[in-house]
N, C-alpha and C positions, 0 to 999 in steps of 0.2 A: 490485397496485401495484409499480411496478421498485423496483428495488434501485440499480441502475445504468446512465445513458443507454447506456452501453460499446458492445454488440454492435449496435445499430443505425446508431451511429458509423462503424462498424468495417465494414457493410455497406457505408454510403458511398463510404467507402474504396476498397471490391471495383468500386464501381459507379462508379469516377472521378474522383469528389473529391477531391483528393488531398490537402488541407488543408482538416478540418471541426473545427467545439466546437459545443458547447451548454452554457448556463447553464440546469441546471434543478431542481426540487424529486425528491429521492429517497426512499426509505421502506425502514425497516430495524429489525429486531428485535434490538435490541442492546441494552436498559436505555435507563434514564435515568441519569446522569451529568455531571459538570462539564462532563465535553465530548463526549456524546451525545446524541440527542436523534430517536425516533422518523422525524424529518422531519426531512428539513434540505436543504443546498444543494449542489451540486456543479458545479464547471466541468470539463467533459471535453473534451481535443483529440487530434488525430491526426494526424499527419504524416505522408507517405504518402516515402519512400527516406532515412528516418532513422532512429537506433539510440536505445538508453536515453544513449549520451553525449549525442550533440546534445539528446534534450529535460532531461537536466540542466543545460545550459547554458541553453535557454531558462527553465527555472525560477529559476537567478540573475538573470538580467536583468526578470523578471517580478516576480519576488519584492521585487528593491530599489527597482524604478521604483512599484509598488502603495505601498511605504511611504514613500518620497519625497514620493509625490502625497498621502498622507491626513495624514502627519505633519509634510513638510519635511526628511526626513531619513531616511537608511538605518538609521542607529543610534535604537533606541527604549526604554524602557523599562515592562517589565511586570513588573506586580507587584511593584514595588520593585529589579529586578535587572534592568540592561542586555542587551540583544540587539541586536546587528548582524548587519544583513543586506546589507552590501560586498561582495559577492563579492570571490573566489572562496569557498566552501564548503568545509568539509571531507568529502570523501569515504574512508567506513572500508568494510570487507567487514565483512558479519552475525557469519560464521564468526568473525573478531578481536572484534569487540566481545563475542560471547558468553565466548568463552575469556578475555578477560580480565575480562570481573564474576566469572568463574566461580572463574576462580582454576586450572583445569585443562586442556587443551588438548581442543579440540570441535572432533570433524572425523568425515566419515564413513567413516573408516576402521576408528572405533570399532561394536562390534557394540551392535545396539539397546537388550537391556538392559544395558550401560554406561552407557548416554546416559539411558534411564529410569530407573537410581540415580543418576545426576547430579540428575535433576528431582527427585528425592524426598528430595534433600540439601536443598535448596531451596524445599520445602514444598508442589512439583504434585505433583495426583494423577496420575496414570498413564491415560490410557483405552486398553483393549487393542488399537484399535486403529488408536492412533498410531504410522507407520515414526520414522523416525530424522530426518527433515526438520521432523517437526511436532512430535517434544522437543525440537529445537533452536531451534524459533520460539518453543515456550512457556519456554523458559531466558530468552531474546531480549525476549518481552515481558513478563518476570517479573524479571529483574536489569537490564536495561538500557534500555530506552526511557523510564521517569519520571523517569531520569537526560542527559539528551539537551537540552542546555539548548542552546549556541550551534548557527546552523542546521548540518546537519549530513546528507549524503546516504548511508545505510543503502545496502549495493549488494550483490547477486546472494544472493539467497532460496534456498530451499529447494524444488527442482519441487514437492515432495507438496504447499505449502501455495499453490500459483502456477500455477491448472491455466490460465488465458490468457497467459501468459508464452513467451518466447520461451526453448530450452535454451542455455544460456550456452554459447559459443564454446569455452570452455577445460575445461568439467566438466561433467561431464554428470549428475551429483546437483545443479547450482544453476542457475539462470536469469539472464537479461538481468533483473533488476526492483530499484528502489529505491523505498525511502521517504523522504520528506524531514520531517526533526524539528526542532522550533524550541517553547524554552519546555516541554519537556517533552512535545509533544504533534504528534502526525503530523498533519503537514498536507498531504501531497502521497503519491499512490501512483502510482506510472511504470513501464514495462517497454517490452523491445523486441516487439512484438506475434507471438505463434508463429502464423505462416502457414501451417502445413504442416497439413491434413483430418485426413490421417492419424493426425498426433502427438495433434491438437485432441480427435479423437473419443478415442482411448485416454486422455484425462486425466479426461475427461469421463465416461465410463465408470469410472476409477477414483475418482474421488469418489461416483459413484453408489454404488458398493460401499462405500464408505465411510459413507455415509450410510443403507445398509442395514444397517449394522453399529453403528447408533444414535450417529455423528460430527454434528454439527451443522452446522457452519460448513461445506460442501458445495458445491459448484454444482452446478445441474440438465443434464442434455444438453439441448441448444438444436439441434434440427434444422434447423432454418432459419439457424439460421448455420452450421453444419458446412455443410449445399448452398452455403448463398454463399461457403465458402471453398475448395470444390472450384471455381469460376466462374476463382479465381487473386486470391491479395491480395499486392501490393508490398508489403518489407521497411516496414515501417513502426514510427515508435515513438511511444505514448501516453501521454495524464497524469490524472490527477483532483486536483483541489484540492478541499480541505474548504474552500468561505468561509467559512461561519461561523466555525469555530477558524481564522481568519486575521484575521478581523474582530474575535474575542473578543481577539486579541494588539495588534494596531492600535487598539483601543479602551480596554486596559487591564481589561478584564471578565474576571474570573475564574471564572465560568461562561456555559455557553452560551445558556440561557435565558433573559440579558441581551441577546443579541444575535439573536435570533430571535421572532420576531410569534408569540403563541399557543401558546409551548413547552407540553409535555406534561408535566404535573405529577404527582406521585405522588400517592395517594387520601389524603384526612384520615383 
């Protein structure tokens, strides 16, 4: 079962396309939760001589025109407490949002166990072997994203946790990639897509190792796309929308299960 339309996308791409999506059903081992769910929905696109700016720009105009059309209105409210979605967005860097839940300044200039007593201030366990990118993501989704209510563009990740990402123009520990959060809850993951074989196989490989070293969250090497991206892929930049936790906020449903045919339910 995929995980994600992505890499065949992304072939596309290699092979001409230069603007493809698909709307389709994904499959994922992540629990059940408010806003998880085994199976669910994903819209993925690709634009073939754009960066992570331009597809956050198309995610404003998609994002306000979607709730225009289901609501009347950009501005909505869920769960009791307003969100607009007018563009423009606020765009903050990971690195700031962590250092200020944290209370300390998070950057990788810090040696790694600084950064894993930071996490352990903080009540993560430590797995040994997480670098300095992946305590920083776990600070990230431990202090700051259940706090992330008005939309809001998360910008330039962590390579270790972003092995399809493009390496950020200006630093080369972070990446081209955003998440976009609204209501507490991610609903868009976007980067400038890394085109280079080379760079692709070496992340790839390094997750592998990772995942030999009993890391979970992994990706597998894909040989069939590393060959298609030796063929040559134009700069390109792509997006995934979660429908469903867009639908659960456009509908006012506080879980996902409301908003999905068949959800997967835990055992009596």
């Amino acid at each position: 079962l995929r995980i994600a339309t992505e890499l065949h996308l992304k072939r596309l791409v290699i092979g001409g396309m230069e603007r493809v999506f698909e709307l389709g059903r994904v499959f994922r081992n992540e629990g059940v939760d408010a806003t998880h769910n085994p199976e669910f929905t994903t819209l993925e696109a690709y634009q073939a001589f754009a960066d992570y700016h331009d597809v956050m720009d198309l995610m404003e105009r998609v994002i306000a025109s979607v709730a225009e059309a289901a609501t009347g209105g950009a501005v909505i409210v869920y769960q009791g407490r307003t969100l607009d979605f007018t563009p423009p967005y606020r765009r903050v860097r990971l690195l700031d949002l962590v250092a200020e839940a944290a209370g300390v300044e998070i950057s990788f200039d810090h040696t790694r166990e600084e950064l894993a007593d930071v996490c352990r201030q903080h009540g993560i366990s430590v797995h040994p072997v997480w670098g300095k990118g992946k305590l920083i993501v776990e600070l990230y989704e431990r202090l700051v994203e259940p706090n992330l209510w008005e939309p809001t563009f998360v910008i330039d990740f962590p390579k270790e946790t972003s092995p399809l990402a493009r390496e950020h123009r200006d630093d080369p520990n972070l990446t081209e990639r955003f998440e976009l959060f609204a209501g507490g809850m991610e609903l868009c993951n976007a980067f400038s897509e890394l085109i280079d074989p080379v760079d692709q196989r070496a992340r790839f490989e390094a997750q592998a190792r990772a995942k030999a070293e009993g890391e979970e969250e992994t990706h597998p090497v894909d040989e069939d796309f590393l060959r298609a991206l030796e063929y040559g892929m134009p700069p390109t930049g792509g997006l995934g929308i979660g429908v469903d936790r867009l639908v659960m906020l456009l509908a006012d449903e506080s879980t996902i299960r409301e908003v999905v045919l068949f959800p997967t339910m835990r055992p009596e």
